[in-house]
C-alpha positions in Angstrom: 0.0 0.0 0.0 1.1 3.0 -1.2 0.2 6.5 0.4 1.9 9.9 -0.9 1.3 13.1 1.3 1.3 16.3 -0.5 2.0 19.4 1.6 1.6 22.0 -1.0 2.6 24.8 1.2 5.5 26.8 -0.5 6.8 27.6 3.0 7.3 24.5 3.5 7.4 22.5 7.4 4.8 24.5 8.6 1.0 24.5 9.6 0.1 22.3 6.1 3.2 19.7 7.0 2.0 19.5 10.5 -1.4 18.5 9.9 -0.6 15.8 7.4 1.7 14.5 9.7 -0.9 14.1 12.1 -3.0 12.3 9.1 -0.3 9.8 8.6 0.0 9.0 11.9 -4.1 7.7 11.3 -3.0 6.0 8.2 -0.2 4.1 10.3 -2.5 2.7 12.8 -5.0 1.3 10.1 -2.0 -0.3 7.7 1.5 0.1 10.1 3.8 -1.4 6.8 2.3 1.1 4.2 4.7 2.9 2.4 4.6 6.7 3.1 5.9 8.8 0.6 5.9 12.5 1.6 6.3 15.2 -0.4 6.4 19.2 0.1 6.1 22.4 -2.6 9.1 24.0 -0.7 10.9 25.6 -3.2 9.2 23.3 -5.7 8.7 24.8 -9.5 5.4 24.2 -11.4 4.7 26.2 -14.7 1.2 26.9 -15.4 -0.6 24.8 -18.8 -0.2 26.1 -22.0 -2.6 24.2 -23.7 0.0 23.1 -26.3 -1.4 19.8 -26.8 2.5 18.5 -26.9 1.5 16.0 -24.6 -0.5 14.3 -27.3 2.8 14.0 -29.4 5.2 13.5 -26.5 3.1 11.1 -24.0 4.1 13.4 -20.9 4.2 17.3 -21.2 6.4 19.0 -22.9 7.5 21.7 -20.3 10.3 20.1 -18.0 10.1 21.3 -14.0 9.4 19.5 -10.8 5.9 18.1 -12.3 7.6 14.8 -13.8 8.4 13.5 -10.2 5.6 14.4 -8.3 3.1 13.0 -11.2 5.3 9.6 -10.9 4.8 9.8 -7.7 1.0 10.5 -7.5 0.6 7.6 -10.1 2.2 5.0 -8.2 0.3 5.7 -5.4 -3.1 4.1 -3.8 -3.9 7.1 -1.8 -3.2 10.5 -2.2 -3.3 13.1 1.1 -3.4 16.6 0.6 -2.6 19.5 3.1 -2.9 22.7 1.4 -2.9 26.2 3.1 -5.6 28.3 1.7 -4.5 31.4 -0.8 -7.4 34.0 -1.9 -9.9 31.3 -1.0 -8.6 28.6 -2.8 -5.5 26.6 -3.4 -2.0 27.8 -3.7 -1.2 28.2 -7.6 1.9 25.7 -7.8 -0.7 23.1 -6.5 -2.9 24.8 -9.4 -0.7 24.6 -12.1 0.4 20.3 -11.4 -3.1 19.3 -11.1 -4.0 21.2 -14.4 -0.8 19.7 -15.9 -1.8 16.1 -14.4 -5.7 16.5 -15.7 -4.2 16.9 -19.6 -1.3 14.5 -19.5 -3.0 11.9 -17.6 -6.0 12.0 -19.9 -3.5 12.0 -23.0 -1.5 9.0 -21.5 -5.0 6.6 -20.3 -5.8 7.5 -24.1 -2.7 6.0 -25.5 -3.1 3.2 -23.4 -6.8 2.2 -24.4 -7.0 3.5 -28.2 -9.9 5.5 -27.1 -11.0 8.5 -25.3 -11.2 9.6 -21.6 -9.6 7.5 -18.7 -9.7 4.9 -16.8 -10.7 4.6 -12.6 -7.6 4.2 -10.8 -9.8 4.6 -7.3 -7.1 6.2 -5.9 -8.4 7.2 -2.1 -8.2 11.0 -2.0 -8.2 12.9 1.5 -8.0 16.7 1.7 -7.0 19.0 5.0 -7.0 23.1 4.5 -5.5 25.6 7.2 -5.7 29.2 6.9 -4.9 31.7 8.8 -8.5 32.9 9.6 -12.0 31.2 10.6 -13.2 31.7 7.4 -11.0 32.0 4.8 -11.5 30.0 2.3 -10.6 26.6 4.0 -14.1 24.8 2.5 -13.3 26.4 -0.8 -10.0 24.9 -1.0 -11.1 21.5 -0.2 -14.0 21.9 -2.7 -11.8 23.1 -5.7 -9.6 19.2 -4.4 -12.4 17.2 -4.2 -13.7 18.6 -7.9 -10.0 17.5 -8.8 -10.2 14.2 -7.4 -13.4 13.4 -8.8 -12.0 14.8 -12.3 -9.1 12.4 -12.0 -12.0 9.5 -11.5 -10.5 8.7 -7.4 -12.9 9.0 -4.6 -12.5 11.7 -2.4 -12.9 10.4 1.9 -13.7 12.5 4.8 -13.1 12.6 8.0 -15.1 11.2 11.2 -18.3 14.0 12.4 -18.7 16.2 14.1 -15.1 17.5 13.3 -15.2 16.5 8.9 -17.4 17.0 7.0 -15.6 17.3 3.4 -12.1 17.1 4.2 -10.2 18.6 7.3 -10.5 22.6 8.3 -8.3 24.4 10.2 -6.7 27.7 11.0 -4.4 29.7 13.0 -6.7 31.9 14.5 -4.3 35.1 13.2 -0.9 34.0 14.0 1.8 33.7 11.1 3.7 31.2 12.7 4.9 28.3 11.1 4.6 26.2 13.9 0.8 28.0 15.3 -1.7 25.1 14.8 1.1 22.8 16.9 1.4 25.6 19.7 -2.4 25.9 19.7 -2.3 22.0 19.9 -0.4 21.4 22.6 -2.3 24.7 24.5 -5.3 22.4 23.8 -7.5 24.9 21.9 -10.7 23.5 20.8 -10.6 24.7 17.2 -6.9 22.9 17.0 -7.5 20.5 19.2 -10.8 19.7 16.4 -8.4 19.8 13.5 -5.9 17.7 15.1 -8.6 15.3 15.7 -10.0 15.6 12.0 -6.3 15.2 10.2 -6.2 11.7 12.3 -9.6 10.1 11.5 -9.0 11.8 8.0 -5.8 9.4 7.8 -7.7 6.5 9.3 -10.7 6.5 6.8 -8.7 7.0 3.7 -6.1 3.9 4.8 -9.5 2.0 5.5 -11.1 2.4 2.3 -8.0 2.2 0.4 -7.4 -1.2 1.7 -10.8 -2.7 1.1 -10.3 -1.4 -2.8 -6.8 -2.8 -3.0 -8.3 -6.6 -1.4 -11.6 -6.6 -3.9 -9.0 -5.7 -6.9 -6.8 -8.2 -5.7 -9.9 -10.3 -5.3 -11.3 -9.8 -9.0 -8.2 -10.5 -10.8 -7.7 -14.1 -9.2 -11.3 -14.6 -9.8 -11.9 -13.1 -13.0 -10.4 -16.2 -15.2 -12.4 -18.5 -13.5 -15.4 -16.8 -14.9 -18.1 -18.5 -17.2 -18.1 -17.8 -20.7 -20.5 -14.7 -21.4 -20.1 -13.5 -18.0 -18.2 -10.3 -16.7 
């Protein structure tokens, strides 16, 4: 089992990086031997799309920047986590610019593959957490705008555990700029933290959940699916 965690803030081990941390740490007590594959947008380069179409020629776009590595990555992956902080009510525009990038070249290479258009399911598990720095700021927007993506991308988005998820996790830093202020407000067990803390775990706890089941009943059809009478799918 495969999960990559995306902290797609640009300042790197700060509020984002904490709170998926604390999502792992759910995903470790579902499956303990996953394979954990974190990555952060610190001083990450994405360019935007340009609608070239070069990926139809090429197989993979044509503009060369830290977007090969993370789309390897989120293709090898059963379940992708992402902790995004929230910028003019949305998602930062690296995080913007890859999963534009990912939409076109993904759909090009599925294409390839099947001879046909539009793409396959790959059910990857998709879990979202969004922190801002004010109570509302954009943090439902953000998840929104992943959740569209995931859907998109033909993976099924998870939430958390009630009454602290509804569509992903929210949190913020009620006004402080530190890097470190939803882990200060933590540990000075604020509720609003303490909620998000809570959230990011059972976030991390559903996804690994759901993700396993998928990965068994795919395991599960494939011995199976020779076995099957003629005329039957």
């Amino acid at each position: 089992m495969r999960i990559l965690g995306i902290s797609a803030s640009p300042r790197g081990k700060a509020n984002s990086y904490y709170l998926l941390k604390k999502t792992l740490e759910g995903t470790k007590k579902v499956i303990p031997d996953a394979e954990i594959d974190v990555y952060t947008f610190e001083k990450k380069v994405f360019s935007g799309c340009i609608h070239c179409y070069g990926c139809r020629k090429k197989g993979d776009c044509v503009l060369t920047d830290d977007f090969q590595d993370l789309s390897e990555r989120w293709v090898a992956a059963d379940a992708i986590l992402y902790s995004v902080p929230v910028y003019h009510m949305s998602i930062p525009g690296q995080l913007k610019c890859f999963i534009d990038r990912l939409g076109q070249s993904g759909i090009v290479k599925q294409m390839a593959v099947q001879g046909q258009r539009g793409m396959t399911k790959p059910l990857k598990c998709v879990g979202i957490i969004s922190q801002g720095m004010h109570i509302f700021s954009g943090q439902e927007h953000a998840i929104t705008e992943l959740v569209n993506h995931a859907l998109i991308m033909g993976c099924l988005p998870i939430a958390g555990n009630l009454w602290e998820s509804y569509i992903g996790v929210g949190g913020w830093t009620e006004c402080l700029r530190d890097k470190d202020a939803i882990e200060k407000l933590n540990t000075q067990g604020t509720i609003s933290a303490k909620a998000a803390v809570s959230a990011a775990e059972s976030l991390g706890q559903n996804v690994a959940q759901l993700a396993r089941i998928i990965q068994a009943g795919c395991n599960a059809l494939s011995v199976e699916s020779p076995k099957a009478s003629p005329g039957r799918s």
